[in-house]
DOKE-198282 format. One line per field, with one value per residue (C-alpha): y, z, x negated. Coordinates in nm, 2 decimals, always signed. Each point is the difference from the previous one (the first is absolute). Layout:
<recs>
Y	(Y,...)
Z	(Z,...)
X	(X,...)
</recs>
This chain:
<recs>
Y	(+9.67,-0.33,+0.00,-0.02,-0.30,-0.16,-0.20,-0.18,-0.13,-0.16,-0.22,-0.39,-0.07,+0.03,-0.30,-0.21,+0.14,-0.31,+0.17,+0.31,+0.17,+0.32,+0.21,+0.34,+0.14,+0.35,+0.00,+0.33,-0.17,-0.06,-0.20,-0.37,-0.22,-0.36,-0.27,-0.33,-0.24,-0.39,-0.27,-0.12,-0.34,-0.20,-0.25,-0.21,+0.22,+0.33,+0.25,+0.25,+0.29,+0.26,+0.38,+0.20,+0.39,+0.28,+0.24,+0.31,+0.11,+0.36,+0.02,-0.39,-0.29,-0.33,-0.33,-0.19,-0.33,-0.11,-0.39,-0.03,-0.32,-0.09,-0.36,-0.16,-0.19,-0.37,-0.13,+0.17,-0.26,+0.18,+0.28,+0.35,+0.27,+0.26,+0.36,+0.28,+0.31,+0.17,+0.30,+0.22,+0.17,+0.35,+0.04,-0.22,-0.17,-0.35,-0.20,-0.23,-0.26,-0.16,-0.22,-0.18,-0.22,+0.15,+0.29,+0.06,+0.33,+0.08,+0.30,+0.21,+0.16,+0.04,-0.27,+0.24,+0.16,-0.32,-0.12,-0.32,-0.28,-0.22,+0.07,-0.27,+0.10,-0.03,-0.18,+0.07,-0.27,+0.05,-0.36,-0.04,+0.31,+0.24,+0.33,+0.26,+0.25,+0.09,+0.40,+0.13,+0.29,+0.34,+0.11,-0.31,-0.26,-0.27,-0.02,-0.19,+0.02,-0.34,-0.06,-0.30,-0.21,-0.06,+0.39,+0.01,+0.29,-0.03,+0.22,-0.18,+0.13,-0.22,+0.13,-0.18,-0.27,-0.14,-0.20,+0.21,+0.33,+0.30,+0.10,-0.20,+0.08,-0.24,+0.23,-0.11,-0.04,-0.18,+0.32,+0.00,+0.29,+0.23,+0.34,+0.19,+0.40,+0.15,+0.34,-0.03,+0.19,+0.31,+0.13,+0.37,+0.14,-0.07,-0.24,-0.04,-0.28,-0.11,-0.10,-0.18,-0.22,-0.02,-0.17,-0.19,-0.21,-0.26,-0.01,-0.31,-0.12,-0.30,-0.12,+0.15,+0.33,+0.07,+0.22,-0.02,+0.10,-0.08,+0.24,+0.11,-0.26,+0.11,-0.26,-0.06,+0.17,+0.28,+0.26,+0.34,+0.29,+0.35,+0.10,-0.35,-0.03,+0.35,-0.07,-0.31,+0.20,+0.20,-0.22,-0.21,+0.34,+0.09,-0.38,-0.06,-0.33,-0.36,-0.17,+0.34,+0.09,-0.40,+0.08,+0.30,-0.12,-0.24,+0.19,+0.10,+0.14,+0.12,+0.16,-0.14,+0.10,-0.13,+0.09,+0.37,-0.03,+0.02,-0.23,-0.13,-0.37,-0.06,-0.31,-0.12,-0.33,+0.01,-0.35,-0.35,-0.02,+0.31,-0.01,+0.26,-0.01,-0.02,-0.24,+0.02,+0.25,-0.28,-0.05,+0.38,+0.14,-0.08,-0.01,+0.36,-0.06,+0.24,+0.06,+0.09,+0.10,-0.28,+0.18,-0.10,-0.19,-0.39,-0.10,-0.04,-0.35,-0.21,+0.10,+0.02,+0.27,-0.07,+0.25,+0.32,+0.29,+0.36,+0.27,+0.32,+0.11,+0.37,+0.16,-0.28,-0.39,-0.16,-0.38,-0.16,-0.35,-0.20,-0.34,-0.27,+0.14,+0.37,+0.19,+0.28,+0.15,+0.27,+0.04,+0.30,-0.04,+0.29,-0.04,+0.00,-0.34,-0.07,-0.26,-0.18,-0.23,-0.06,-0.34,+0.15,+0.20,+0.29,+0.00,+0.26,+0.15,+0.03,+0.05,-0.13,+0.34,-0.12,-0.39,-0.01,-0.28,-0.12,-0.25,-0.25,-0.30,-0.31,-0.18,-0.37,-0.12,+0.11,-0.24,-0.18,+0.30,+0.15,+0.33,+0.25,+0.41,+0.15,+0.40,+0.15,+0.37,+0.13,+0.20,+0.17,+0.34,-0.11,+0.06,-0.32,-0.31,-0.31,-0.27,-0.30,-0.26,-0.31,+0.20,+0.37,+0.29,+0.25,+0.31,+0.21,+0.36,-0.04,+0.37,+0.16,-0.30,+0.12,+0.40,+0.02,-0.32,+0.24,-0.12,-0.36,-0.13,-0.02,-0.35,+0.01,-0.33,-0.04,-0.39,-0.23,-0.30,-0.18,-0.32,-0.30,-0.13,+0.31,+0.07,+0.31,-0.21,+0.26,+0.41,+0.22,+0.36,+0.13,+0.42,+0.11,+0.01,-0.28,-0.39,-0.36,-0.20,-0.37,-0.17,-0.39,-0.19,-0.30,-0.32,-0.39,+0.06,+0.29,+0.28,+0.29,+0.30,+0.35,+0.31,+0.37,+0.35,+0.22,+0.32,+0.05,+0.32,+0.09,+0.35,+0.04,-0.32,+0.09,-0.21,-0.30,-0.11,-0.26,+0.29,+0.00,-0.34,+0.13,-0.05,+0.15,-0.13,+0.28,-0.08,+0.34,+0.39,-0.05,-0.25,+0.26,+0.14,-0.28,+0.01,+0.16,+0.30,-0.16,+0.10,+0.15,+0.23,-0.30,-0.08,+0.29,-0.06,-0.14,+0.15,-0.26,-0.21,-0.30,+0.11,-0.30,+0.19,+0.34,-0.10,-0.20,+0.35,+0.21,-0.25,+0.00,+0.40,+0.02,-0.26,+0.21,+0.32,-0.17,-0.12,+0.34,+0.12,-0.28,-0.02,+0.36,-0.05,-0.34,+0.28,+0.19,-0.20,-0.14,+0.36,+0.12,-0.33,-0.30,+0.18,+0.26,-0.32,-0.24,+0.32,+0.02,-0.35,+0.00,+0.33,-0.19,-0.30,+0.29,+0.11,-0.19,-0.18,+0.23,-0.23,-0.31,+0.14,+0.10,-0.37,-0.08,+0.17,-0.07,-0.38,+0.07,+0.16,-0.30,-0.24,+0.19,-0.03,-0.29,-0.10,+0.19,-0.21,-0.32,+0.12,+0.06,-0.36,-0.16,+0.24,-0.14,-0.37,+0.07,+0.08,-0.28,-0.21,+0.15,-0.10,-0.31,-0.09,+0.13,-0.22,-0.31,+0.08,+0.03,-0.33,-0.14,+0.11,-0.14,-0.32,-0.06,+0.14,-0.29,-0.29,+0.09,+0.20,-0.09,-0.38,+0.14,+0.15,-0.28,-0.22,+0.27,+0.01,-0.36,-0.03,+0.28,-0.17,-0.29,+0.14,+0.19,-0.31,-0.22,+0.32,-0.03,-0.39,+0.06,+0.25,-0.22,-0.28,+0.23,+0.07,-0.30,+0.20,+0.25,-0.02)
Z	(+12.04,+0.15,+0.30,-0.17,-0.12,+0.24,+0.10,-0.30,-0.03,+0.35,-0.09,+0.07,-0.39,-0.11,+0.16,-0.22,-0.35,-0.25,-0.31,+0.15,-0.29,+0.11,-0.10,+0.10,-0.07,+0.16,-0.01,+0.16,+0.29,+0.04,-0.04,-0.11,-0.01,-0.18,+0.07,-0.14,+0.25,+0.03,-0.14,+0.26,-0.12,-0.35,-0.11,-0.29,-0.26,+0.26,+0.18,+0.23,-0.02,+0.32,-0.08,+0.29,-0.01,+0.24,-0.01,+0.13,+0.32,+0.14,+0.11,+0.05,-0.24,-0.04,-0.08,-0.25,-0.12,-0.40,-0.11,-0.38,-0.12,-0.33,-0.21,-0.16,-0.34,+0.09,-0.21,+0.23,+0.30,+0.19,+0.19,-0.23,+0.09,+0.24,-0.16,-0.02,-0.10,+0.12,-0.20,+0.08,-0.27,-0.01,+0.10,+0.32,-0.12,-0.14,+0.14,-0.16,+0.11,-0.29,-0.05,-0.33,+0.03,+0.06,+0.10,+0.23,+0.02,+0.24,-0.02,+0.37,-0.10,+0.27,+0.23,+0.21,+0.14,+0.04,+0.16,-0.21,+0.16,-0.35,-0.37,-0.29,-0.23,-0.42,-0.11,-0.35,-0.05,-0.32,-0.24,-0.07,+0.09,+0.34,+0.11,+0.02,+0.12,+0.07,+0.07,-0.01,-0.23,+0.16,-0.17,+0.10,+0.28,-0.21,-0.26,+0.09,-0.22,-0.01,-0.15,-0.10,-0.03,-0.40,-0.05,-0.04,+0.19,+0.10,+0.12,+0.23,+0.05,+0.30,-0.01,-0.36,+0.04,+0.15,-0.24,-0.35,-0.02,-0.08,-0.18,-0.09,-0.14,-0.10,+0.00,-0.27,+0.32,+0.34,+0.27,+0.36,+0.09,-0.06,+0.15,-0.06,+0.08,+0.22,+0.01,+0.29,+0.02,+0.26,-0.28,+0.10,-0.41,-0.26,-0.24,-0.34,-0.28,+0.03,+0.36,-0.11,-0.25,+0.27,+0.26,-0.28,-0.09,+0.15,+0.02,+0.00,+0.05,-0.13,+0.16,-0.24,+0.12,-0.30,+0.05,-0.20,+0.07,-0.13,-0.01,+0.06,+0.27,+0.15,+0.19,-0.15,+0.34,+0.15,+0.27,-0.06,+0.17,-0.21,-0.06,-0.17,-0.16,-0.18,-0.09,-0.21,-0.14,-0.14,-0.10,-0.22,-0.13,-0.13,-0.11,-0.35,-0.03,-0.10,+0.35,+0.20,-0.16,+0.02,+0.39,+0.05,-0.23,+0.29,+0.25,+0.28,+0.34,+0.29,+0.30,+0.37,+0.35,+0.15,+0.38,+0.00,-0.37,-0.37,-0.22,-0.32,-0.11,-0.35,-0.21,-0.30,-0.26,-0.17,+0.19,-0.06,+0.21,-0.19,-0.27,-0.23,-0.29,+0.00,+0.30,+0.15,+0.06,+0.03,-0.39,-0.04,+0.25,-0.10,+0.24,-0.02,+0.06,+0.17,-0.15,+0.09,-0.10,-0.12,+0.32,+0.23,+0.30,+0.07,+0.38,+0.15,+0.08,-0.21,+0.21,-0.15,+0.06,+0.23,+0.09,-0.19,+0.09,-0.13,+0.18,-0.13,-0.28,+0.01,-0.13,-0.16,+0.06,+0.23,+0.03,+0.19,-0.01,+0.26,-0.01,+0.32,+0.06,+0.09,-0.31,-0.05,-0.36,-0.06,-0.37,-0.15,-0.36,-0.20,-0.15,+0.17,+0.04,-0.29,-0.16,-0.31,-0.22,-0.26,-0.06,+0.11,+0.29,+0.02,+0.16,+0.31,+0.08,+0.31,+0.21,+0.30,+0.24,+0.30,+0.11,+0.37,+0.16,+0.38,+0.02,+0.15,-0.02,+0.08,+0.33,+0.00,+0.24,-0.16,-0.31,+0.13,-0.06,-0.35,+0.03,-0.14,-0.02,-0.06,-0.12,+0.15,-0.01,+0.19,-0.28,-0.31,+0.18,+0.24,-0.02,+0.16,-0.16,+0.24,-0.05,+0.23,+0.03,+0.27,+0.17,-0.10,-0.02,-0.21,-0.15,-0.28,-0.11,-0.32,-0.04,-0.12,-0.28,-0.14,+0.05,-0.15,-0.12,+0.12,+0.36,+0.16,+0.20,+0.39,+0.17,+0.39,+0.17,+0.20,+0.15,-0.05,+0.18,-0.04,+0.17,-0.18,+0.27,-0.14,-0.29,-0.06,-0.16,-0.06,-0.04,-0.02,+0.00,+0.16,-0.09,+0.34,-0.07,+0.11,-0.09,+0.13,-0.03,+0.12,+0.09,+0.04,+0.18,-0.22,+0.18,-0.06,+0.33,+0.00,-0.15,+0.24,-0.25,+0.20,-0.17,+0.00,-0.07,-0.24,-0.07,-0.42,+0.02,+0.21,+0.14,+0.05,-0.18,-0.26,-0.30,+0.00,-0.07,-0.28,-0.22,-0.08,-0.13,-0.29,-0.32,-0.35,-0.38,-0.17,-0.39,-0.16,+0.16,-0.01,+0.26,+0.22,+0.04,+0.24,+0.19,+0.36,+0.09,+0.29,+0.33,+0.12,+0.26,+0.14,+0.29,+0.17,-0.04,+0.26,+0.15,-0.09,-0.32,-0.16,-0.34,-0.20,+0.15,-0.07,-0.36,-0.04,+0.08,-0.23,-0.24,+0.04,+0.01,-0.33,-0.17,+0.13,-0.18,-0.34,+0.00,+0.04,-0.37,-0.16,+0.27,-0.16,-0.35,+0.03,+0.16,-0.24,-0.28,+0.22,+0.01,-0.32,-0.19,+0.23,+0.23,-0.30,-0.25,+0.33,+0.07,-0.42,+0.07,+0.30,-0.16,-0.30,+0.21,+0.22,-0.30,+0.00,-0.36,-0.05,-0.31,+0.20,+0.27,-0.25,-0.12,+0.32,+0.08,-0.35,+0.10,+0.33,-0.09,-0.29,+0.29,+0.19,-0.27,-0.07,+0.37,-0.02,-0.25,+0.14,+0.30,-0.18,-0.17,+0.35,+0.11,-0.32,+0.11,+0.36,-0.12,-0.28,+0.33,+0.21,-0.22,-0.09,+0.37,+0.09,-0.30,+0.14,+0.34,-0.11,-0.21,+0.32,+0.21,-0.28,+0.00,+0.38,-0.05,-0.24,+0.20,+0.37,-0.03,-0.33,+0.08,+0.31,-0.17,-0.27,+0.29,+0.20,-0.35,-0.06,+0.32,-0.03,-0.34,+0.17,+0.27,-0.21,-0.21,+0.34,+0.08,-0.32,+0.05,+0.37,-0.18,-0.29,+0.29,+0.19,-0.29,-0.22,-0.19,-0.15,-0.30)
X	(-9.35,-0.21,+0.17,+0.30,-0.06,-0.22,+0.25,-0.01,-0.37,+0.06,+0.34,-0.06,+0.12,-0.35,-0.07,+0.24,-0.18,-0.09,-0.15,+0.03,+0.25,+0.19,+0.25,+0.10,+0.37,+0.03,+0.39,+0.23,+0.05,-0.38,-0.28,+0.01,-0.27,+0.03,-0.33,-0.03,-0.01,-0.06,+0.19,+0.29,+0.04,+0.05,+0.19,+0.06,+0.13,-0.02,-0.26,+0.13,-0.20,-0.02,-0.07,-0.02,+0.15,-0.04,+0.28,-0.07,+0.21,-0.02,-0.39,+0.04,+0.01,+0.22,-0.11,+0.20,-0.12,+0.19,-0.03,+0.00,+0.12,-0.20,+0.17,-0.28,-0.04,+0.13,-0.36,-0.18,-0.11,-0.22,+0.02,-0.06,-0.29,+0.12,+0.15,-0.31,+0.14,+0.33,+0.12,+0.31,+0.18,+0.04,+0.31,-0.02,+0.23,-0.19,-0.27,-0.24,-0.25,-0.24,-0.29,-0.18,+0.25,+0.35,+0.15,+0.37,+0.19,+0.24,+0.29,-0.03,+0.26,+0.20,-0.20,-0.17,+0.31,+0.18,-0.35,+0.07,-0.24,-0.01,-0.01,-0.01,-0.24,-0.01,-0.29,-0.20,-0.23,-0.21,-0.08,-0.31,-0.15,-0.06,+0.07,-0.26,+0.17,+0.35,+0.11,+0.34,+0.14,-0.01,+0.35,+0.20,+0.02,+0.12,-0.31,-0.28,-0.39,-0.13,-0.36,-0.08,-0.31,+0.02,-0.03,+0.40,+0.20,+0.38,+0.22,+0.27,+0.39,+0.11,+0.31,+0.06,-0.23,-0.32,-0.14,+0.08,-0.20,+0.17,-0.38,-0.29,-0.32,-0.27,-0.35,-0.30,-0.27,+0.10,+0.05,-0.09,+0.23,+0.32,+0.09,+0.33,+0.01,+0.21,+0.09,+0.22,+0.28,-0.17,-0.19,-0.09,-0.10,+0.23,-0.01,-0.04,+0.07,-0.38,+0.10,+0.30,-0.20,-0.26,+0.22,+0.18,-0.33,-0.18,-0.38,-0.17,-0.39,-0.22,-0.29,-0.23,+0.12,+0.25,+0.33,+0.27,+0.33,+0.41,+0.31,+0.23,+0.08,+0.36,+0.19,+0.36,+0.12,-0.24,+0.02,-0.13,-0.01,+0.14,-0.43,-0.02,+0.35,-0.04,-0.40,+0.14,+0.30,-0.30,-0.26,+0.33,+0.09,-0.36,-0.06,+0.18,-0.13,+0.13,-0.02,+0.09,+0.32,+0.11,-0.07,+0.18,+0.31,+0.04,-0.10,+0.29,-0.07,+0.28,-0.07,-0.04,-0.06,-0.25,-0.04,-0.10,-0.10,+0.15,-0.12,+0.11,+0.12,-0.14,+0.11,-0.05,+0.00,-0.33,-0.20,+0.07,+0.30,+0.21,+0.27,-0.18,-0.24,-0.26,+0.01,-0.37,-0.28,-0.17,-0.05,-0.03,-0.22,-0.39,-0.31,-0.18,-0.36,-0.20,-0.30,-0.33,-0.32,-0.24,-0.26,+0.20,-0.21,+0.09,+0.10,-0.33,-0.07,+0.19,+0.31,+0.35,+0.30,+0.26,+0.23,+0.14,+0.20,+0.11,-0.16,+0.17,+0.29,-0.16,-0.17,-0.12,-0.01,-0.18,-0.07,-0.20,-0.14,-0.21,-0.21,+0.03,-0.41,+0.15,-0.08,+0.26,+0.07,+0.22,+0.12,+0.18,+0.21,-0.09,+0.41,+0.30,+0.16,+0.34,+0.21,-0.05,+0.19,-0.28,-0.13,-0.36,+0.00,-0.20,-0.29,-0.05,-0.34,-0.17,-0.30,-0.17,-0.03,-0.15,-0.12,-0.02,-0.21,+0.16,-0.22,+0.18,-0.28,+0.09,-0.18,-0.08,+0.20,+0.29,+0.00,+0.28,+0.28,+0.04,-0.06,+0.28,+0.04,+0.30,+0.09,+0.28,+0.17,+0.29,+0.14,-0.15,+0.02,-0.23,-0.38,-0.12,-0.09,-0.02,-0.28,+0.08,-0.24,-0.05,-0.28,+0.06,+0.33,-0.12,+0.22,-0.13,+0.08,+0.08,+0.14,-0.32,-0.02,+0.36,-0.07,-0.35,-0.25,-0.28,+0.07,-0.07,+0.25,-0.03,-0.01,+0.11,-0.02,+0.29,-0.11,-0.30,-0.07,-0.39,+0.16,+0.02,+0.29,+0.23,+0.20,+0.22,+0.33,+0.19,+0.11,+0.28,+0.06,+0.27,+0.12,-0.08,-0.35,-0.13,-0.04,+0.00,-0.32,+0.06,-0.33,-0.02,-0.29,-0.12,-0.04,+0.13,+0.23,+0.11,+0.07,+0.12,+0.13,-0.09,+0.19,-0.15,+0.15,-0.23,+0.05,+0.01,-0.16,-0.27,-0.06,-0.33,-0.16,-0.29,-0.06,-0.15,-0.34,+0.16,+0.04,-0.40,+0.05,+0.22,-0.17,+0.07,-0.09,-0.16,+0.01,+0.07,+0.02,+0.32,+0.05,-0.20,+0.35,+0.08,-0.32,+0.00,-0.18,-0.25,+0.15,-0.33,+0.16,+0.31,-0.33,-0.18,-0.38,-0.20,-0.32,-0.23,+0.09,-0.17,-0.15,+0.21,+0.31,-0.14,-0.05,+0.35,+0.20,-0.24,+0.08,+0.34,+0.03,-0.17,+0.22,+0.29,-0.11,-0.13,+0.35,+0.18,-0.05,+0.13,+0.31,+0.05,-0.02,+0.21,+0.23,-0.01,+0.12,+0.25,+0.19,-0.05,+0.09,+0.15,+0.23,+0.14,+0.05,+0.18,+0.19,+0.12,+0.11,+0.22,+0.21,+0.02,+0.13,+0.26,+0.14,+0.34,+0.10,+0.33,+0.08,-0.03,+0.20,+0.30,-0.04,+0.02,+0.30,+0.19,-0.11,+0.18,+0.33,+0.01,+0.02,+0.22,+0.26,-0.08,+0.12,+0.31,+0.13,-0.11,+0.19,+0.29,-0.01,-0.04,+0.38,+0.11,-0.13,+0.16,+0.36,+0.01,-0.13,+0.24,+0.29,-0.09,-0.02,+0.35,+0.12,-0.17,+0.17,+0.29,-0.03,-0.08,+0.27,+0.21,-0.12,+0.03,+0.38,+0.04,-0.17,+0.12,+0.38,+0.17,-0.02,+0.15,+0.27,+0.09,+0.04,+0.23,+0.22,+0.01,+0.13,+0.26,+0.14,+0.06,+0.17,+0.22,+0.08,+0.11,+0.23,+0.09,+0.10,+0.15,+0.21,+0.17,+0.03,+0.22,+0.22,+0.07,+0.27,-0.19,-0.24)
</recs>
């Protein structure tokens, strides 16, 4: 599978890299590869922006180079910071490039197979505040997230406007990140109306290390796929509240091809841009704040959280959060994720399972760079969790966190570099198994970009050492639940061990088994109270409202008639229309008779009377006699 792409890691674009920003599209004709490169040229008013894509040919690639022409603000004199990030949507069908300052999207729709060489770009340029992140929606390639430095979150339709939000939330504490959930549309198990409000809700992450999350979040024009489309028939079905039924009363969905694929259209009204009432989610959907015990452990050394993403759907809900300093936490909500229209939000419960320590330490000669880390999964079915840091590629197994809290997760590094002249810029995983790790030398120069194929998975790698720097808070027996078991037997012994060592795994091998009996009795109570009173709950939730569903119906067939006579009015309207317009034609056909040919004929019998009066002369002249 790396010879395959071989080819790739060895193309001259890499050379051209700026910030080193990359986006993959694996479309059915093949691979696509988009990379930020450096600024062509600016003039007053205008920056032309170069993004380089590779477009996979046969075994072979093609170079293609796209100038972006980005319009300025006329106030702004000198010449604007250079783009950081480029994102494609996830349709292929949109690309945007963003920094604090602005961002510009433009529509590749249809500009890769007429190998268009130059694209104008729409600008968003926030007032008085920056972005802090910018991510597209995963059901449509026309909504944009924007974060913004105040706290506030929008949610962009460009193809109604630019600069008015279809939604807008203003949070209580100023966030760092946002993550939306994807269940993409090759789901293998089926799913189920906790999936639909899980995909419909957008999670969001303060510095402090709170999560909160809003929903449901649908764009006024989504695609779906049938798994989706029929999970959020469900979930509107089962949901008899306020907010819900508003949504599904607008709701309207058609069918599409797309490629080898059904998917579904869905529309509806219920933002700031739509015709219906209520008008927003914005004013209905309040922040649900995660909530955790008061135990939980602080970031170690006064560092703050940076990044967020969701782990897992099933069988339960895994976040996990990360600090700039490389520690790892993965959080699991004890509730599955809904809507509500009350004033007060709910708050959702959680725990801390598993804190994992990379210890990515900062060195001294690298004070001049802000350091960064950044968490990264190629779908929720997938077991691997990405850490990407300047110095270090890490991917954690996070599948033993979701299946049983007994087990610690496994940490593989995939890349590290101890040089302070190389950062890892960037990382993307591609569904052959394997991923793209751009590495850029430092230097005032230069810097020469270098790109390397790494496989995802590993065959025969063993876990890493970083796994014995995981540490655990230990406050009640319960918590003991989340502890690991030492992995005394993960390293064969060695013939001649120091005695620290030799008393570090005896220690550890006793902690494992004084934690057994309370693992089992937490167990215990688990099955014979949790899982029986959760299971009460979800029936109770399955059990369809049969009065609410002839409401429904009654509600329906009201409309309907209600339709058929406003149809008939509107035939009535026509023909009354109808006539009314033959009578004005035929007024006007009348009134150019009477200005154009009955002069026409007055003058014809004017002239006939006067002709038959000189006959009438020439005759008495020729016979004076006669009277």
């Amino acid at each position: 599978m790396a010879a395959k792409w071989s080819a790739l890691a060895h193309l001259p674009l890499w050379a051209q890299a700026s910030s080193g920003s990359l986006a993959v599209a694996e479309l059915p004709g093949g691979l696509t590869v988009f990379l930020l490169g450096k600024r062509a040229a600016y003039q007053s008013g205008e920056t032309s922006e170069v993004v380089h894509i590779c477009v996979q040919d046969g075994s072979g690639f093609i170079e293609r180079r796209l100038l972006i022409d980005v319009k300025i603000e006329p106030s702004e004199t000198a010449e604007p910071e250079p783009f950081q990030q480029l994102h494609i949507s996830s349709g292929y069908r949109a690309l945007a490039l963003w920094s604090p300052a602005r961002c510009a999207v433009v529509s590749l729709d249809g500009a890769l197979e007429q190998r268009q060489e130059r694209l104008e770009a729409m600008v968003f340029t926030p007032a008085g505040k920056s972005l802090v992140k910018v991510a597209w929606h995963p059901t449509s390639d026309a909504h944009l997230g924007i974060l913004f430095s105040d706290g506030s979150w929008s949610l962009l339709n460009l193809a109604m406007s630019i600069d008015e939000p279809e939604l807008h939330f203003v949070g209580d504490e100023v966030f760092v990140d946002f993550t939306f959930v994807s269940l993409g549309s090759k789901a293998v198990r089926s799913l189920g109306s906790e999936d639909a409000w899980l995909s419909l809700s957008v999670f969001f992450l303060a510095a402090s290390g709170r999560v909160s999350f809003r929903g449901p979040v649908l764009p006024s024009t989504a695609v779906l796929s049938f798994k989706e489309y029929e999970a959020l028939q469900a979930a509107l079905v089962q949901d008899s509240s306020p907010l819900t039924v508003a949504l599904a009363a607008s709701l309207s969905a058609s069918a599409a091809p797309d490629g080898e694929h059904e998917v579904v259209l869905v529309t509806h009204r219920h933002h700031l841009h739509g015709s219906g009432e209520p008008m927003s989610l914005s004013l209905q959907l309040p922040e649900h704040i995660i909530e955790e015990p008061s135990t939980t452990s602080t970031p170690c050394g006064g560092t703050s959280f940076s990044t967020l993403q969701v782990c897992s759907s099933s069988p339960l809900i895994l976040l996990a959060r990360a600090t700039s300093s490389g520690l790892v936490e993965l959080l699991a909500l004890d509730t599955p994720v809904r809507p509500s229209a009350a004033s007060s939000a709910p708050r959702v419960a959680a725990r801390v399972l598993e804190e994992i320590d990379l210890l990515c330490s900062r060195s001294p000669s690298r004070t001049g760079t802000s350091d960064f880390i950044r968490l990264s999964k190629h779908s929720l079915e997938d077991a691997h969790l990405f850490v990407h840091t300047r110095s270090l590629l890490a991917a954690i197994d996070v599948s033993s966190s979701c299946s049983s809290s007994c087990s610690s997760s496994t940490v593989t590094t995939l890349a590290e570099t101890r040089s302070d002249e190389m950062d890892f810029v960037s990382w993307t995983v591609l569904e052959s198994g394997l991923g793209l790790l751009l590495r850029m030398e430092r230097g005032t120069s230069s810097r020469r970009p270098v790109m390397k194929l790494l496989e995802v998975t590993p065959r025969d790698s063993a876990p890493d050492r970083r796994n014995a720097s995981m540490h655990f808070s230990k406050q009640s027996p319960l918590d003991l639940l989340e502890q690991p078991i030492a992995s005394f037997g993960a390293t064969p012994p060695q013939t001649a061990e120091k005695p620290l060592e030799l008393a570090t795994r005896v220690a550890g091998l006793r902690g494992g088994l004084a934690s057994i009996a309370c693992r089992q009795e937490l167990l215990k109570h688990l099955v014979s109270k949790s899982f029986p009173a959760r299971a009460e709950e979800i029936k109770q939730e399955l059990d369809v409202d049969t009065s609410e569903l002839l409401r429904r119906s009654g509600a329906g067939k009201q409309r309907a008639k209600q339709l058929l006579e406003r149809q008939k009015e509107l035939v009535e309207r026509q023909e009354a229309l109808v006539k009314a317009l033959r009578a004005a034609a035929e007024s006007s056909s009348l009134e150019s008779f009477k200005d154009t040919v009955v002069p026409k004929l007055y003058a014809q019998l004017y002239e006939l009377r006067r002709a038959g009066q000189l006959l009438q002369s020439a005759s008495h002249a020729g016979h004076p006699g006669e009277k």
